[in-house]
TIVEXZA-800617 format. One record per residue (C-alpha): residue in three letters; x, y, z. Coordinates in pm, whole numbers, plus 32768, in hexadecimal, padded with zeros to 4 digits. Example, Ala and Ser with C-alpha at 12.3 -4.5 7.8 and 13.67 -1.06 7.14 Angstrom:
TIVEXZA-800617
ALA; 84CE; 7E3E; 830C
SER; 8557; 7F96; 82CA
END
This chain:
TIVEXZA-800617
UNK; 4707; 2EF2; 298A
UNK; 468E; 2D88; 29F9
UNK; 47F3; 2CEA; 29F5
UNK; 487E; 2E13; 2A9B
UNK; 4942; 2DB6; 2BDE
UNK; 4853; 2C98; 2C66
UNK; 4906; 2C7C; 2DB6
UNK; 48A4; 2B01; 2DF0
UNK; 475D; 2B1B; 2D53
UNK; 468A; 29CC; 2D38
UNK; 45BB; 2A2D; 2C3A
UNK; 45A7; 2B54; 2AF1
UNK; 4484; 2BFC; 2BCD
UNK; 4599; 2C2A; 2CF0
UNK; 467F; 2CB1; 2BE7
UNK; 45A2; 2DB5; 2B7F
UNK; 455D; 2E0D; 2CFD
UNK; 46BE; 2E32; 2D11
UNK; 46C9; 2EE4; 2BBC
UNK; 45EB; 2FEF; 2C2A
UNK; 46BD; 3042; 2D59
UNK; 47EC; 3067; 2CB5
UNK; 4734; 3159; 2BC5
UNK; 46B4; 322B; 2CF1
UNK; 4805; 3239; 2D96
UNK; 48AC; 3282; 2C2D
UNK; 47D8; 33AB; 2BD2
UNK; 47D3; 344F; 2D34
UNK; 4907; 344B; 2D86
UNK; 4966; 34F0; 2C1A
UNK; 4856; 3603; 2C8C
UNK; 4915; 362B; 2DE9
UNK; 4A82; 3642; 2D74
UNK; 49F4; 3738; 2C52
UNK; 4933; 381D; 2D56
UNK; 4A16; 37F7; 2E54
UNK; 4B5A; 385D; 2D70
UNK; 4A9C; 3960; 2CDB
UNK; 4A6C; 3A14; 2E24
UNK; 4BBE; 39E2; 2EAC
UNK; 4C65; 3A83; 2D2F
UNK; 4B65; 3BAB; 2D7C
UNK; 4B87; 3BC9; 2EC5
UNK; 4D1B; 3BE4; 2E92
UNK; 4CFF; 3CC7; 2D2E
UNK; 4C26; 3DC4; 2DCB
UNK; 4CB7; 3DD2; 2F23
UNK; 4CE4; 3F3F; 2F9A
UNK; 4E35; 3F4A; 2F69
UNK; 4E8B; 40CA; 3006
UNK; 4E36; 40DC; 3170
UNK; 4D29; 41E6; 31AE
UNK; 4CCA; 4238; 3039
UNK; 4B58; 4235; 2FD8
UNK; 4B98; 413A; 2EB3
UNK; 49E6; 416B; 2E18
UNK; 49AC; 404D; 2D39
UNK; 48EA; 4082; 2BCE
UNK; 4780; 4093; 2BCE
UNK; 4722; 3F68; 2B11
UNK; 45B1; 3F84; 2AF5
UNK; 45A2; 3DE5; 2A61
UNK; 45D4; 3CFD; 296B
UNK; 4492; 3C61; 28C4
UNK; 4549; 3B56; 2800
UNK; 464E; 3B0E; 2934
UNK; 4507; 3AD2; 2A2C
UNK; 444A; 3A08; 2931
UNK; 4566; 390F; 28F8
UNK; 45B8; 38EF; 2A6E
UNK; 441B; 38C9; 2A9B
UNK; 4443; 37C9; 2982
UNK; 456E; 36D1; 29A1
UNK; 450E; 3697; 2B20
UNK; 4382; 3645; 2A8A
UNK; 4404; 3543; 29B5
UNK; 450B; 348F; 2A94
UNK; 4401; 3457; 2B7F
UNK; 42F4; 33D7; 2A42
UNK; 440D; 3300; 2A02
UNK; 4429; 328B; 2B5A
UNK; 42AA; 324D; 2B82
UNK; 42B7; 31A9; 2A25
UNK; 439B; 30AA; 2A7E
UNK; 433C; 304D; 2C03
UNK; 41E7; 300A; 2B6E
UNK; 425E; 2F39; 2A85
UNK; 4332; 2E80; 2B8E
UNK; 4239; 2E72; 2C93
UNK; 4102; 2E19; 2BA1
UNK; 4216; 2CC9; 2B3B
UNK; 41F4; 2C50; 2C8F
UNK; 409A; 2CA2; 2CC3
UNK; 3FD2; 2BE8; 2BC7
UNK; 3FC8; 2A63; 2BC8
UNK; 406E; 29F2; 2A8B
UNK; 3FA3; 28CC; 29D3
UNK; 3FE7; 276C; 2A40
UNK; 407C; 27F1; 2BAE
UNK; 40CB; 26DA; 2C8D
UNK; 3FEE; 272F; 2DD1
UNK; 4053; 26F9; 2F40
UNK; 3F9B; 2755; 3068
UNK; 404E; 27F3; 3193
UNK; 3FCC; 27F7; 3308
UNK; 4084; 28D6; 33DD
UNK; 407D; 2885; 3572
UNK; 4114; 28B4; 368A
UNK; 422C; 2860; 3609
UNK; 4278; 2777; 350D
UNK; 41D4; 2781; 3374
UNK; 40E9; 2667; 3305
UNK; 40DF; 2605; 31D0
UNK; 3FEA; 2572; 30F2
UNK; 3FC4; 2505; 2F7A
UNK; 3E9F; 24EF; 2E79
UNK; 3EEC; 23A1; 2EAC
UNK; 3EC1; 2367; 3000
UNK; 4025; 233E; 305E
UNK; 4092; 2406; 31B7
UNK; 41F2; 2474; 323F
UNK; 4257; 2529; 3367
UNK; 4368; 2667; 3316
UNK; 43C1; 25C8; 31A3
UNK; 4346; 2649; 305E
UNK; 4397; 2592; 2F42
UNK; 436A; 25FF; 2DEF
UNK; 43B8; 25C8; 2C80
UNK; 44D8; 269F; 2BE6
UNK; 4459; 2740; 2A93
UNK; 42F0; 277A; 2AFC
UNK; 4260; 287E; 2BAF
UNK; 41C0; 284C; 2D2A
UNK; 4079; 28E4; 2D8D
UNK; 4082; 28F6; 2F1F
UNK; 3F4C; 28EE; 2FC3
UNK; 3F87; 299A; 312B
UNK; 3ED5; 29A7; 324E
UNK; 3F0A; 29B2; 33C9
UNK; 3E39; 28F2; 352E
UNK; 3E94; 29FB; 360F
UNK; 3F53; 2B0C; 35E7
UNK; 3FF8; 2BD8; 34DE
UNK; 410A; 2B19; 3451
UNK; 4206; 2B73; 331F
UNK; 422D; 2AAA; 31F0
UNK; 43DF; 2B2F; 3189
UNK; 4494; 2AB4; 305C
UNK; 45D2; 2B65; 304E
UNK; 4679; 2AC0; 2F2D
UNK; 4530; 2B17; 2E69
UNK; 4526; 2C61; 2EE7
UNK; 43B3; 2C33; 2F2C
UNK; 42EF; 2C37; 3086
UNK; 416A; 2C29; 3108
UNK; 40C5; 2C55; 322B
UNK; 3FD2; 2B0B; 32B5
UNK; 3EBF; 2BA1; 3348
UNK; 3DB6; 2ACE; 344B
UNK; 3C5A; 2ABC; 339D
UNK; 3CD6; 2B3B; 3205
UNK; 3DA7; 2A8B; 3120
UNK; 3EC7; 2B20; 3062
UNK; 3F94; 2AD8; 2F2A
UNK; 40F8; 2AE5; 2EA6
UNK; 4197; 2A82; 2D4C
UNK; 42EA; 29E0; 2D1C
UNK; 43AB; 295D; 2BFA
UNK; 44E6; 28B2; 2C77
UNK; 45D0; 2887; 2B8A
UNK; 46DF; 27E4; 2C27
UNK; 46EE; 267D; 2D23
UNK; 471C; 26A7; 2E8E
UNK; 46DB; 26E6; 2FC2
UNK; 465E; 2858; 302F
UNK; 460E; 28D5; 317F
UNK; 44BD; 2953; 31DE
UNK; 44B2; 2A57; 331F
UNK; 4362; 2ABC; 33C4
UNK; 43A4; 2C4E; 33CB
UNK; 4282; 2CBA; 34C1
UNK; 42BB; 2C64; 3647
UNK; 41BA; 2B69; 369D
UNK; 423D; 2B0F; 380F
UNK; 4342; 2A98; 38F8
UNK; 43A6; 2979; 37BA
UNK; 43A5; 2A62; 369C
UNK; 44F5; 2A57; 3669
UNK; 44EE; 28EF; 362D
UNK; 43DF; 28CF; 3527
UNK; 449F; 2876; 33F8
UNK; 448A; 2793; 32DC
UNK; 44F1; 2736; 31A8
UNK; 448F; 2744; 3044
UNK; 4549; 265D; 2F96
UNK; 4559; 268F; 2DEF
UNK; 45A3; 2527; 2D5A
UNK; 45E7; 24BD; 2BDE
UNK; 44B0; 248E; 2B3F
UNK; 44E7; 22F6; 2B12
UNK; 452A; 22C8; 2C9A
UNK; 4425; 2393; 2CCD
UNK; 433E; 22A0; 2C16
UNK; 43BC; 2171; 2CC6
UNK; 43C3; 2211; 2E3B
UNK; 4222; 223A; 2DCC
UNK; 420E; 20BE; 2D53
UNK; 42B9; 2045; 2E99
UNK; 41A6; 2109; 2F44
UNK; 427F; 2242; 2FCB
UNK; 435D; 219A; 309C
UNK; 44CF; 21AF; 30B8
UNK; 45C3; 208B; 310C
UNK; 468D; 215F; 31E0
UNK; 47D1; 2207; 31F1
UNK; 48BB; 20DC; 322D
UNK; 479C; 1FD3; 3186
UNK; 47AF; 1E74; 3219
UNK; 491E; 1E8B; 32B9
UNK; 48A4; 1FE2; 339E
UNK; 487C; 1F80; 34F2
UNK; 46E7; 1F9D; 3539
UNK; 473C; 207A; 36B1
UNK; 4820; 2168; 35B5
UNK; 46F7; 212D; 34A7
UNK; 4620; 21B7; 35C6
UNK; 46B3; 22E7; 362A
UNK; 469F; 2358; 34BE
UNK; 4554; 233A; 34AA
UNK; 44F2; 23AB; 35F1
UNK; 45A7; 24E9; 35CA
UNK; 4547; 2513; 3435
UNK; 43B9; 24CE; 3495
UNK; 43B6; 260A; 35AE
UNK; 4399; 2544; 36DF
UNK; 44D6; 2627; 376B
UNK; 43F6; 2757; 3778
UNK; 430B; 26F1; 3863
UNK; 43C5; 25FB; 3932
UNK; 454D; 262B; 39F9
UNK; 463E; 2509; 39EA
UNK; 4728; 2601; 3AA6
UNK; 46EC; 2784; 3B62
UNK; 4595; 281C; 3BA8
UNK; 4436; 2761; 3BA2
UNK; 43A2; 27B9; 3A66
UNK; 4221; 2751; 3A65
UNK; 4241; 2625; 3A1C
UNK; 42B8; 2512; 3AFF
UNK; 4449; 24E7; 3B05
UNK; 44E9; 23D0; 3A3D
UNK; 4605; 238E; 3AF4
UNK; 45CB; 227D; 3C01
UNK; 4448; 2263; 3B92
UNK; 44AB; 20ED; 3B21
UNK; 4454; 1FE2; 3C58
UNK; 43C5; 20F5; 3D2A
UNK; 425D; 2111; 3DA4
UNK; 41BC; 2203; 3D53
UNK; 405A; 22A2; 3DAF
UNK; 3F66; 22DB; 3CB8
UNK; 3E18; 2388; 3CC6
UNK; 3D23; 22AD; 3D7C
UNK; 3DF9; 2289; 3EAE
UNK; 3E88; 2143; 3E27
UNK; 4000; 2109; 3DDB
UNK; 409F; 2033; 3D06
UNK; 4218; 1FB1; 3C8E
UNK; 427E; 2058; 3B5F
UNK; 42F6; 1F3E; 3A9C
UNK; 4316; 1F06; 3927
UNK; 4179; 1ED8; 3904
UNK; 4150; 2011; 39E2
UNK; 4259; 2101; 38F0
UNK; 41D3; 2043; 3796
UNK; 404E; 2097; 3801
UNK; 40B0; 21F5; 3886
UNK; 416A; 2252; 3717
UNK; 4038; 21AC; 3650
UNK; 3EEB; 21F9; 372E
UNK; 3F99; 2327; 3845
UNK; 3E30; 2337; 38C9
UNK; 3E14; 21E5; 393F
UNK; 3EDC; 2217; 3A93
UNK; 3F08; 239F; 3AA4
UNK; 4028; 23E7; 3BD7
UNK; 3FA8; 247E; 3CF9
UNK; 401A; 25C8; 3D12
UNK; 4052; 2625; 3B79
UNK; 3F38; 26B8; 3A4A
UNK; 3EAD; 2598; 3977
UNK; 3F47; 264F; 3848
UNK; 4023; 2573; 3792
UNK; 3FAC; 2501; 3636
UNK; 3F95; 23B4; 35DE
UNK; 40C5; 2300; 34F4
UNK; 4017; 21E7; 349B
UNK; 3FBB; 222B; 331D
UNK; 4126; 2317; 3320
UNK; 4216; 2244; 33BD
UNK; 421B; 20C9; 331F
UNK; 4232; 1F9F; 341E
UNK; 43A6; 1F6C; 33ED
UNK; 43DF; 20B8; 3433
UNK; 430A; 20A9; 358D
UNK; 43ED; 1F87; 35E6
UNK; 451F; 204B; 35B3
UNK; 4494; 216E; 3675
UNK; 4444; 20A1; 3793
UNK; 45BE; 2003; 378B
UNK; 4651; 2142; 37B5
UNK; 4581; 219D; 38BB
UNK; 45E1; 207C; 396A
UNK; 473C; 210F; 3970
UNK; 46D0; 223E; 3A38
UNK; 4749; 21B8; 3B5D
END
């Protein structure tokens, strides 16, 4: 049953998710075309078939064996049923030995990230293929949802408890992960990715400290660079570049304008102003917004801040 129509699945545990369903579908829908057809054959071979004839049926008074077989079959379909969900649902529920463990934040709205080893990210999640993944969940303010589709899996991050879930992806890539429970006016765009790499790159991403050299590498502009990461690490959810306010302060024409901060002050944002505001957003909170954005110092390397800052330069 565990290779049984996967439908995508990124790992055996999704396959047996899968598995399961197709067994539930299989076996009642051969229950509903068998009761179903039986009552349609009765219903047309004992049809009165003379117009205003008392047709009595026979008095059958029961059928002991007949009852305990129809009491019996249905008992041990459903057994079977229990059997294997447990099975299935005990897989993903306890942590295999050696589990590689990441801790996930959820907040308003983006997923942070952080390793055993101290390593952060903002929205990415990357893991060793071959090894199972103990995530450690929790939430800062509201409820939040932790969705893996392609692993068939999902938990809830609750403020003030954390929560576990088991993966073993099998196969490299990248996967999508959805928060399912609406948290506010940017639920919607609280995504991220968990991204399942060959165990060898996977070692050297961790030796070069968890960072990425980028899409395009050296030859990507650093604006283009920018709006990558701006959009990978979140920053989207909270703050417009086109439409309605979000609440965060818009990006688009923010670059060379003044702008009022708490204090009663103002100041120019100019490349110091955007770099301090991504690593240390407390320093010079805008007048007018919630001091609510977390801080990308330790998640977002220096390079990276520099790129960010170039595309928001571009915001014109």
């Amino acid at each position: 049953m565990d290779n049984v129509l996967a439908f995508g699945a990124a790992s055996s545990q999704a396959g047996r998710v899968d598995a399961l369903f197709v067994m539930i579908a299989v076996i009642g829908g051969f229950f509903f075309f068998l009761t179903q057809g039986m009552l349609i054959y009765f219903a047309v071979k004992y049809r009165r078939r003379v117009p205003g004839r008392d047709n009595d049926t026979p008095a059958i008074t029961g059928n002991p064996l007949l009852e305990f077989l129809w009491v019996l079959i249905p008992t041990l379909v459903v057994v079977a049923i229990i059997y294997y969900g447990w099975r299935v649902y005990t897989d993903q529920r306890i942590p295999a030995a050696g589990a590689t463990e990441v801790h996930v934040n959820g907040r308003q709205w983006m997923y942070e990230i952080r390793y055993p080893d101290g390593r952060t990210a903002i929205n990415e999640i990357r893991v060793p293929a071959g090894r199972p993944v103990k995530f450690i969940l929790s939430a800062t303010d509201v409820l939040h949802g932790f969705y893996l589709p392609d692993f068939r899996v999902k938990m809830d991050m609750i403020p003030g408890r954390a929560t576990t879930l088991m993966v073993e992806p099998d196969r490299p890539g990248s996967y999508q992960i959805y928060c399912t429970v609406y948290c506010g006016t940017g639920h919607s765009n609280m995504l991220a990715k968990l991204i399942v790499m060959p165990p060898r790159e996977y070692a050297e991403w961790v030796e070069r400290g968890g960072r990425e050299g980028g899409e395009g590498g050296e030859r990507e502009p650093l604006a283009v660079r920018g709006e990558r990461i701006v959009k990978g690490a979140g920053c989207l959810n909270c703050h417009a570049i086109e439409g309605k306010e979000k609440i965060g302060p818009n990006f688009r024409g923010l670059y060379g304008s003044k702008v009022p901060i708490e204090g009663g002050q103002s100041v120019t944002a100019d490349e110091e102003f955007l770099r301090e505001s991504i690593e240390d957003p407390g320093a010079k909170v805008v007048k007018g917004y919630p001091n609510v954005m977390p801080t990308f110092k330790t998640s977002m390397p220096p390079d990276d801040v520099r790129a960010a800052v170039e595309y928001l330069k571009t915001l014109k």
